[in-house]
C-alpha positions as CSV (number, residue, x, y, z in Angstrom):
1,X,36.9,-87.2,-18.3
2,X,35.0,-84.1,-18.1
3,X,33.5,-82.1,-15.2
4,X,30.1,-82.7,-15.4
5,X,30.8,-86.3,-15.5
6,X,32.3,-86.3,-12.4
7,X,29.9,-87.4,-9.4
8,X,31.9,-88.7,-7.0
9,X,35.4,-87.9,-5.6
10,X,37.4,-89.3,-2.7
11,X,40.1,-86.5,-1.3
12,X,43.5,-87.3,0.2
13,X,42.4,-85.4,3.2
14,X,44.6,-84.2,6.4
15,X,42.8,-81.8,8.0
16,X,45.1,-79.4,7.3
17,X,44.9,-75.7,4.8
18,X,45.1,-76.9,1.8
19,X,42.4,-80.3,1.3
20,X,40.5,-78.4,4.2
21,X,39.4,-75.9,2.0
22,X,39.9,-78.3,-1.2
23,X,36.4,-79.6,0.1
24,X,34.1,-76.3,-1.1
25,X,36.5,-75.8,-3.8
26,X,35.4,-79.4,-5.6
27,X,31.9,-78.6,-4.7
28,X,31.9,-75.4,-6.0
29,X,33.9,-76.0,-9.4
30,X,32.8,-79.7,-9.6
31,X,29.0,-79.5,-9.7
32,X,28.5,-80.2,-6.4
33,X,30.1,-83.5,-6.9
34,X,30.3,-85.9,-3.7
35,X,33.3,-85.3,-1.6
36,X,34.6,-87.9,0.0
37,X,37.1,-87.5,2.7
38,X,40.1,-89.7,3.3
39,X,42.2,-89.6,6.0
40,X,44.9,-92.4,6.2
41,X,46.7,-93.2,9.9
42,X,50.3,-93.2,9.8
43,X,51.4,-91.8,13.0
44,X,49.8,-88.4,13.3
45,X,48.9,-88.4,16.3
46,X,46.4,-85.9,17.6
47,X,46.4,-84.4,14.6
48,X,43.5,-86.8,13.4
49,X,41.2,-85.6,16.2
50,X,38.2,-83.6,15.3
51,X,38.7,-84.7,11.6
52,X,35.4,-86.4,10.3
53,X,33.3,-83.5,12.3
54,X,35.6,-81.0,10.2
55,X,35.3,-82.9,7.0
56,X,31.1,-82.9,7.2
57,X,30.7,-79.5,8.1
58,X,32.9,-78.7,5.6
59,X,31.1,-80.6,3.1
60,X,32.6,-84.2,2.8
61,X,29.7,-86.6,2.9
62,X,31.9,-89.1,5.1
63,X,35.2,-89.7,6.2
64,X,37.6,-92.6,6.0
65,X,40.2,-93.1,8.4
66,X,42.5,-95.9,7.4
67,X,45.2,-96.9,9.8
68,X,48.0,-97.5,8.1
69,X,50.8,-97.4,10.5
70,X,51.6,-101.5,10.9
71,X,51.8,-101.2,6.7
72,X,53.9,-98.6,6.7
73,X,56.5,-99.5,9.1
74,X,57.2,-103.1,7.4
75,X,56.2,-102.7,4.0
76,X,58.3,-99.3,3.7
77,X,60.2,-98.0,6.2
78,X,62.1,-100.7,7.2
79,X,62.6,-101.4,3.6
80,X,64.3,-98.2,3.1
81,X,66.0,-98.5,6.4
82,X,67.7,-102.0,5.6
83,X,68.6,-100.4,2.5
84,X,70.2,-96.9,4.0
85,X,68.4,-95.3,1.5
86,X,68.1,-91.9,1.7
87,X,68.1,-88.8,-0.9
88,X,70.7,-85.7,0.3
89,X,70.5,-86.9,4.0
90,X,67.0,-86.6,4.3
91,X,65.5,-89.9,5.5
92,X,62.5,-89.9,3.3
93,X,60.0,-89.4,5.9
94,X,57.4,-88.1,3.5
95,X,58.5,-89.5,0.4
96,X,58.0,-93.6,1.7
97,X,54.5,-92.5,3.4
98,X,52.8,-91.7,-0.2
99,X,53.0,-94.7,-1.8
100,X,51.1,-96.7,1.4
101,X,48.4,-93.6,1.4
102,X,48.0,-93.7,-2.3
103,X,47.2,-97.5,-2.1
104,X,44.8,-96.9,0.7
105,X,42.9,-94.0,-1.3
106,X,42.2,-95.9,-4.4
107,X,41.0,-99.0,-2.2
108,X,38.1,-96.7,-1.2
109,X,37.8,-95.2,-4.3
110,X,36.9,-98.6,-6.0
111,X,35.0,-99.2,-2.7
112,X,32.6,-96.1,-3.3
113,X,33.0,-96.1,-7.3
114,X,34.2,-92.9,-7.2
115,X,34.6,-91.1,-10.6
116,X,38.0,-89.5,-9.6
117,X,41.1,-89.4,-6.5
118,X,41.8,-85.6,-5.4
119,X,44.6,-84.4,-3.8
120,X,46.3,-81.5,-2.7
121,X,49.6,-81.1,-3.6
122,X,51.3,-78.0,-5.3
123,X,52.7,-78.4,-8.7
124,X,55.7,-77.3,-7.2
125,X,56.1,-80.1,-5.1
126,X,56.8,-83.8,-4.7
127,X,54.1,-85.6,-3.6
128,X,52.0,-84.7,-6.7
129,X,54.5,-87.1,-8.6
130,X,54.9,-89.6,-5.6
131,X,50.7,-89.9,-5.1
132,X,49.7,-89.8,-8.8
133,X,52.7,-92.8,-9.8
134,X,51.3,-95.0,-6.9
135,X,47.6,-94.2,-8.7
136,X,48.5,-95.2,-11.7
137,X,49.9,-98.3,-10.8
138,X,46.8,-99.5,-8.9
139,X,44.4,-97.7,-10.7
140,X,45.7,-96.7,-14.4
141,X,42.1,-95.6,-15.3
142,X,41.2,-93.0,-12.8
143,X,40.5,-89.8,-13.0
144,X,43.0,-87.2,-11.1
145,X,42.4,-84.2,-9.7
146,X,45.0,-81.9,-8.2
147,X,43.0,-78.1,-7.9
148,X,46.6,-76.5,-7.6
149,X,47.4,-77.1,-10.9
150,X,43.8,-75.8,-11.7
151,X,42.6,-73.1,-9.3
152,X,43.1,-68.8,-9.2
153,X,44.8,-69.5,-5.9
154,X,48.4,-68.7,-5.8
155,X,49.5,-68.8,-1.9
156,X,48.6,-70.2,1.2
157,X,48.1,-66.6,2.4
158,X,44.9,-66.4,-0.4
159,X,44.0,-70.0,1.1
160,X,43.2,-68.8,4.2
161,X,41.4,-66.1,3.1
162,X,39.7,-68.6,1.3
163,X,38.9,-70.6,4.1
164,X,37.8,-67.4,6.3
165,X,35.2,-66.7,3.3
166,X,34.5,-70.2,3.4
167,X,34.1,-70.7,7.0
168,X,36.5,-73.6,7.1
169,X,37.5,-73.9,10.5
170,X,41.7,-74.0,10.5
171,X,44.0,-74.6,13.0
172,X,46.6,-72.5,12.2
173,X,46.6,-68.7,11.6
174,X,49.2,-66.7,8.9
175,X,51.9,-66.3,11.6
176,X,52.1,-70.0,12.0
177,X,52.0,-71.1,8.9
178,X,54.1,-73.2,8.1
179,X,53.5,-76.0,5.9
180,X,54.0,-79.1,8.0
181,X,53.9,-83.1,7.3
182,X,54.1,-85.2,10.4
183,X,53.6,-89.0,10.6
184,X,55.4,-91.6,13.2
185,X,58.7,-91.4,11.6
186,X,59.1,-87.6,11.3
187,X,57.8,-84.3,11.1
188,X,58.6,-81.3,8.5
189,X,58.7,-77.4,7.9
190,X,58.9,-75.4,5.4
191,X,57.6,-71.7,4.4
192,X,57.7,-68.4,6.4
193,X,61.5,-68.0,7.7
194,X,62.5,-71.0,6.4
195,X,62.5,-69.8,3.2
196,X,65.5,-67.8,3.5
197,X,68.4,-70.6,3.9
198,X,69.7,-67.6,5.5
199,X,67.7,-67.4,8.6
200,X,68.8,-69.8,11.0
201,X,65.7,-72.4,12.1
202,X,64.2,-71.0,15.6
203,X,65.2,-74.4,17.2
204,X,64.4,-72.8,20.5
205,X,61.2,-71.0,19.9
206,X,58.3,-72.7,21.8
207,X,56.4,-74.4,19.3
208,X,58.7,-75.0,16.5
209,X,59.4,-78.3,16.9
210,X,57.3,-80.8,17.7
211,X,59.5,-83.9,18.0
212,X,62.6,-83.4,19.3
213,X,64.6,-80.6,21.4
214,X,66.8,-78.3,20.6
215,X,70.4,-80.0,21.2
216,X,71.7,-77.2,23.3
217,X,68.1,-77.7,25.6
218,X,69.1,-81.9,26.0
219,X,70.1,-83.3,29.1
220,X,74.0,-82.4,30.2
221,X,74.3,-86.5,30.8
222,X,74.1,-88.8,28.0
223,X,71.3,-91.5,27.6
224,X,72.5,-94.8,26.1
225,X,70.1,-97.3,24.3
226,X,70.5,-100.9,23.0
227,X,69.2,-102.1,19.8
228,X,69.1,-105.7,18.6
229,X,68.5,-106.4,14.8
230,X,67.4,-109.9,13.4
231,X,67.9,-109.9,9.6
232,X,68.2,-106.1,9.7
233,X,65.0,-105.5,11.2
234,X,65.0,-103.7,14.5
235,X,63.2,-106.6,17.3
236,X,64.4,-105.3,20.5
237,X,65.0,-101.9,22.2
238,X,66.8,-101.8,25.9
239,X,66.6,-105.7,26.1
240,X,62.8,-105.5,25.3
241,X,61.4,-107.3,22.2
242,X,59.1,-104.9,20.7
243,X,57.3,-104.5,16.9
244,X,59.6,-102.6,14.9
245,X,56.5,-99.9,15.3
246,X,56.6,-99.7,18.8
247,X,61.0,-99.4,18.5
248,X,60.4,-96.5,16.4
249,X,57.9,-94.7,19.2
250,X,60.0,-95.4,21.7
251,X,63.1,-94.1,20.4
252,X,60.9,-90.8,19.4
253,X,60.9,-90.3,22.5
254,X,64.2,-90.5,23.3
255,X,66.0,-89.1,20.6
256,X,63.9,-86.2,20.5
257,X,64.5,-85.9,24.3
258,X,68.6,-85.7,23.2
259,X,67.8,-83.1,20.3
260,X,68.7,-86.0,17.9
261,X,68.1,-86.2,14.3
262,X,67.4,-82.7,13.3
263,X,68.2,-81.9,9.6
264,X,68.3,-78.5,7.9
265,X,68.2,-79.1,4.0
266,X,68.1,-77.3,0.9
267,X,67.2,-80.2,-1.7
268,X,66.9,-80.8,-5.0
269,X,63.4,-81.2,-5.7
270,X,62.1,-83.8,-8.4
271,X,60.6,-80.8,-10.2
272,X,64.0,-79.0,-11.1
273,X,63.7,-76.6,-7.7
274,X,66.0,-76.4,-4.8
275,X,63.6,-75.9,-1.7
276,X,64.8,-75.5,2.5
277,X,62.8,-77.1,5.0
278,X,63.8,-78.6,8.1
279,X,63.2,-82.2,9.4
280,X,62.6,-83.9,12.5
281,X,63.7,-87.6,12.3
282,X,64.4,-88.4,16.2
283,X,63.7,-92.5,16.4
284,X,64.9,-93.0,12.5
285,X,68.2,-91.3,12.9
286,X,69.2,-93.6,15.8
287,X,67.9,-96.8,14.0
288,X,69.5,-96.0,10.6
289,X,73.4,-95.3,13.0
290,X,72.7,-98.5,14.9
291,X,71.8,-100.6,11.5
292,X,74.9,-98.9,10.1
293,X,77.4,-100.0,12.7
294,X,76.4,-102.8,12.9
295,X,76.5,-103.6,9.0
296,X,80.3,-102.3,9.3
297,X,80.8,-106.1,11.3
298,X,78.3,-108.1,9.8
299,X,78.6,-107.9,5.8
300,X,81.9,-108.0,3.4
301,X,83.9,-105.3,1.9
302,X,82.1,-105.7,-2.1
303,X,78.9,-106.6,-0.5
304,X,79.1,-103.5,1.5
305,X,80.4,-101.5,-0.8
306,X,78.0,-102.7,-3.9
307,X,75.4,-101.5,-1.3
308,X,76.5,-98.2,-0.4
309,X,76.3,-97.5,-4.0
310,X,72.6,-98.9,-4.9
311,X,71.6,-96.9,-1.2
312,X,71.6,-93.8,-3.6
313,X,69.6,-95.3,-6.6
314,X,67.0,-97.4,-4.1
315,X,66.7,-93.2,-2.4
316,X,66.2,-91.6,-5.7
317,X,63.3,-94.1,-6.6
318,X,61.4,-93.5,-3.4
319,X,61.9,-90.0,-3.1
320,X,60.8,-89.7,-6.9
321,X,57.9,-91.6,-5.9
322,X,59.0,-94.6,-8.1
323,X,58.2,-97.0,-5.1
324,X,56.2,-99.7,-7.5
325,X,58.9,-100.1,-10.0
326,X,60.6,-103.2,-11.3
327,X,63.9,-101.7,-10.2
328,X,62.5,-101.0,-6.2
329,X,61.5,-104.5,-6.0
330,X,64.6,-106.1,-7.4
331,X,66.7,-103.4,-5.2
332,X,65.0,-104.6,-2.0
333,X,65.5,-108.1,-3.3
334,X,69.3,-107.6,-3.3
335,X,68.6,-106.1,0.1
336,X,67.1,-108.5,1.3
337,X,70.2,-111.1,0.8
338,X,72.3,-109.0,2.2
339,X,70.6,-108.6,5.6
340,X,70.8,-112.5,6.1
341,X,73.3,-112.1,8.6
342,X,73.1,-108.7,10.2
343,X,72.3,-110.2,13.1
344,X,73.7,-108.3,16.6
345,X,73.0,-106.0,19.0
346,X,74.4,-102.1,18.5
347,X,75.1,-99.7,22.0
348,X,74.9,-95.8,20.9
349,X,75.2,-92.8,23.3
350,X,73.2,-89.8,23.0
351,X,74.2,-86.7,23.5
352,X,72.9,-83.2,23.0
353,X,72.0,-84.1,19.0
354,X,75.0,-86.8,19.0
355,X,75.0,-90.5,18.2
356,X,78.3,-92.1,19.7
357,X,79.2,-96.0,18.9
358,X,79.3,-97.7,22.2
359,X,79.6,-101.3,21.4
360,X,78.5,-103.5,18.6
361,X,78.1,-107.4,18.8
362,X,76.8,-110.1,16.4
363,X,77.2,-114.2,16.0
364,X,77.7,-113.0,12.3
365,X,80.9,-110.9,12.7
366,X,83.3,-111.5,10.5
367,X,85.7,-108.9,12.5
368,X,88.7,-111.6,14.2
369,X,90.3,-109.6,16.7
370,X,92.9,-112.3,16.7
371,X,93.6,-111.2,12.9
372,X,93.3,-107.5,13.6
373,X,95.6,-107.4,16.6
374,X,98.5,-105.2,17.3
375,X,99.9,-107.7,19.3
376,X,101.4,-111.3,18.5
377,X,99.2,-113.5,15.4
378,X,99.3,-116.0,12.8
379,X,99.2,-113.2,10.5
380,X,102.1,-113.4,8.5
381,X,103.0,-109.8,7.7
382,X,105.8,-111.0,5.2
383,X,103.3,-111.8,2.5
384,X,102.2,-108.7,2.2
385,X,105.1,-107.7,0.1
386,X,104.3,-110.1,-2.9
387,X,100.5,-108.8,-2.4
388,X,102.2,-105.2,-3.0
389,X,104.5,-106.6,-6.2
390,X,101.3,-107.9,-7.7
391,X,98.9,-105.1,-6.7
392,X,101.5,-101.9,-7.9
393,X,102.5,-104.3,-11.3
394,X,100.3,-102.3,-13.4
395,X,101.8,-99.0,-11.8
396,X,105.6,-100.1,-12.3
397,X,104.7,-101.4,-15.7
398,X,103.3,-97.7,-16.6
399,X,106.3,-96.0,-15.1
400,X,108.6,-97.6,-16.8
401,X,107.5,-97.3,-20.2
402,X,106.9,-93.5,-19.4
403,X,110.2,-93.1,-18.2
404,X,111.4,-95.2,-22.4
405,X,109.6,-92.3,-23.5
């Protein structure tokens, strides 16, 4: 499509440097097209306050705010969760919120008839891939536009002096600017020190994070917390049946109060970079340990192990933002069956950035103490020699003809 035919555009808008001064940008390059802003809900917080008088003065003709948040706990995170997907430890807190923002932005954009979808991600990043896949799939005719991959700028430093010329009102200035993605599941940095995986992360620094507290500033007595799971899905924290949306709050707040789930990462990006940032995952950490445990009594050794392996595939998919694929659906089929009976209740203790097991209990266990035991049992432990004879046969058979030889 070309420029001039462009009238209308919705933005994937934060509030934040880089769609904050995307807005002038489109106007100015776009001929004075008709910004639309976007903003979608999913568990920002205050971060959303002040945004549609921002995006008008800016020049967005209106805003959208979508809340998301129900959507993106069932529909993905939990998902993920039941699957233990995750991609190099990192519990995809940014990679499963794209997809569910993507769908929401070309819903308005049909809505408005909007010529083209905007974004603005780096071409060194991610999300570009993750947002413009999940466009294409529910929109395979629109027009994308990402002004990194177009515009003179070439770091957020020259962004703000873009926005300063601009008068874009920020909320950050060049010593705090790092580049940040929060939503109700985590938070992340990246930039400034970070970029040296040499420089330790200033865990105690007021400030830094946002989430969570440094282990060594968590309580010197542990906090424990109860989680029951029906079908894998988190229904009760602390004896208290709760939306799996309200869980995660809760244990935001209490994790982050035990300095758990922080994560320091150099990954592999999808685009053939490594890149250090540090993550904030306080309420997902404990949920992924406690679904973990109690998987460990609930499913079968192949079931479990089968799994473990397709854990790494289903993470690769969503943090290569291949969320509506054929293969992501029939992944989270197989999970699906598998999470018929994890079914129990999981006790963890917290501890200055530790999980501990402290107890696990389901109807479905398939762990018999009476079999396990040390003590007496119907187990007849004389079997286990044929079991051995049959097991090593191949073994003996290769050692023997080795030894012919």
């Amino acid at each position: 499509m070309k420029k001039e035919d462009i009238k209308k555009v919705v933005l994937a808008y934060s509030g934040g440097l880089d769609t904050s001064v995307i807005i002038p940008w489109l106007k100015e390059n776009y001929n004075n097209c008709e910004v639309i802003a976007c903003a979608a809900d999913v568990g920002q917080g205050d971060e959303l306050d002040g945004l549609e008088e921002k995006a008008i003065k800016t020049g967005a003709s209106k805003l959208y705010v979508l809340d998301l948040q129900e959507e993106y706990v069932n529909d993905f995170i939990i998902p993920c969760m039941k699957a233990g997907a995750e991609y190099e430890d990192y519990l995809l807190g940014t990679s499963h919120a794209r997809p569910v923002i993507a769908k929401g932005l070309v819903e308005v954009a049909l809505k408005e008839g909007a010529d083209a979808i905007a974004h603005g991600c780096t071409g060194k990043g991610n999300d570009q891939v993750r947002f413009e896949l999940a466009i294409q799939h529910f929109a395979p005719g629109m027009h994308i536009i990402a002004p990194w991959r177009e515009w003179t700028i070439k770091s957020r430093e020259e962004e703000i002096d873009y926005a300063e010329a601009h008068d874009v009102p920020l909320r950050i200035s060049r010593e705090t600017n790092y580049s940040k993605d929060k939503n109700l599941w985590h938070l992340s940095h990246e930039g400034l020190d970070l970029e040296d995986p040499g420089n330790e992360p200033q865990y105690e620094k007021d400030g830094f994070l946002e989430m969570s507290v440094s282990p060594t500033q968590a309580p010197d007595t542990p906090t424990y917390v109860t989680i029951e799971f029906e079908k894998g899905i988190p229904v009760a924290l602390n004896g208290e049946k709760l939306s799996p949306k309200a869980i995660i709050y809760k244990l935001n707040i209490i994790g982050g109060e035990n300095g758990i789930g922080l994560l320091d990462l150099v990954e592999n990006r999808l685009v053939g970079i490594k890149c250090r940032g540090v993550y904030e995952t306080p309420g997902g950490s404990i949920l992924y340990k406690a679904h973990k445990v109690l998987e460990t009594i609930c499913l079968d050794k192949l079931t479990a192990h089968e799994k473990q392996k397709l854990a790494i595939t289903f993470g690769e998919l969503v943090y290569n933002g291949q969320w509506f694929t054929p293969l992501r659906e029939a992944l989270s089929a197989f999970v699906d069956k598998t999470q018929e009976r994890v079914n129990g209740t999981v006790k963890l203790k917290l501890y200055k950035g530790n999980m501990i097991n402290a107890g696990v209990w389901s109807p479905n266990s398939l762990y018999d103490p009476e079999i396990a035991t040390f003590g007496e049992s119907d187990y007849n432990q004389a079997d286990a020699a044929g079991f051995i004879n049959l097991y090593g046969l191949p073994i003996k058979v290769q050692a023997l003809v080795d030894k012919k030889k």
